[in-house]
N, C-alpha and C positions, 0 to 999 in steps of 0.2 A: 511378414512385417511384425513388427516387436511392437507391443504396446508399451504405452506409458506406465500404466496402471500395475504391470505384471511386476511381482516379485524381485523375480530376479530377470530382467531382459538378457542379461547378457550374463551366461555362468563365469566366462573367462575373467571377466572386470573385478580387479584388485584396484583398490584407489592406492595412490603415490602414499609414501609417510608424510608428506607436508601435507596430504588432503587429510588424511587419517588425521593429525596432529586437529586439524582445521575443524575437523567433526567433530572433534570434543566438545568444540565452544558451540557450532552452529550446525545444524544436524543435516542438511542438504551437501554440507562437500564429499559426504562419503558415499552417497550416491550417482547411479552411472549419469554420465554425460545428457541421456536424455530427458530424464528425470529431473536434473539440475536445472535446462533450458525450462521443462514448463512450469516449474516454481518459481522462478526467475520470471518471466512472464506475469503470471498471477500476483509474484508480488509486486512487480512495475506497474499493471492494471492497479490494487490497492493501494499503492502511495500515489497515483498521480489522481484518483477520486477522490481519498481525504484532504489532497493540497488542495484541488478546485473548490471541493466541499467546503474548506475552511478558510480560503479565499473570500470567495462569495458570501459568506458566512459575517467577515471581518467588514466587506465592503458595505454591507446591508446593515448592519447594527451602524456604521459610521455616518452613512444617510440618512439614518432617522434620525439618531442623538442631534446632527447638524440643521437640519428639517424643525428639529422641536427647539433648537438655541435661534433661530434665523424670525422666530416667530413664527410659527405653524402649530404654537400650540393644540387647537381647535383641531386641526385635521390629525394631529397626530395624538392619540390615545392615551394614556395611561401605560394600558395593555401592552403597551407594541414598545415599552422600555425596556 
C-alpha cells in the first residue's frame, strides 16, 4: 500500500502539460492523484472551520451591539464591545 506521505508513490506518474502548466501557479497539481485528494481534504476541513468560525464570530458581535442599542446597557459591559 503506498502512502501518502512517501516521496514518490508512484515512479511511473508524469503529471499531464495542463497539470504541469497548473503547478506553476499552485503547487498541488503536480503531484500524484493521491496526494492531491488529501490536500484537497485538509483544505476543505480549513475553509469550512474559518467560515463557521467567522460566521459565528459575525453573528455574536451583531447580538451584543443589538443587546447594548435595545437597552441592555447594564448587562452589557463596556468590555464586550
Amino acid at each position: 500500500m503506498n502512502d501518502i506521505f512517501e516521496d514518490n508513490p508512484d515512479p511511473d506518474y508524469k503529471p499531464t502539460k495542463f497539470m504541469a502548466t497548473l503547478g506553476k501557479v499552485w503547487d498541488s497539481f503536480e503531484k500524484p492523484p493521491n496526494q492531491r485528494r488529501y490536500i484537497q481534504k485538509l483544505d476543505l476541513f480549513i475553509l469550512s472551520y474559518s467560515l463557521l468560525s467567522y460566521g459565528l464570530k459575525s453573528i455574536d458581535v451583531s447580538n451584543v451591539s443589538n443587546a447594548y442599542v435595545s437597552g441592555m446597557k447594564q448587562d452589557v459591559s463596556p468590555s464586550m464591545l
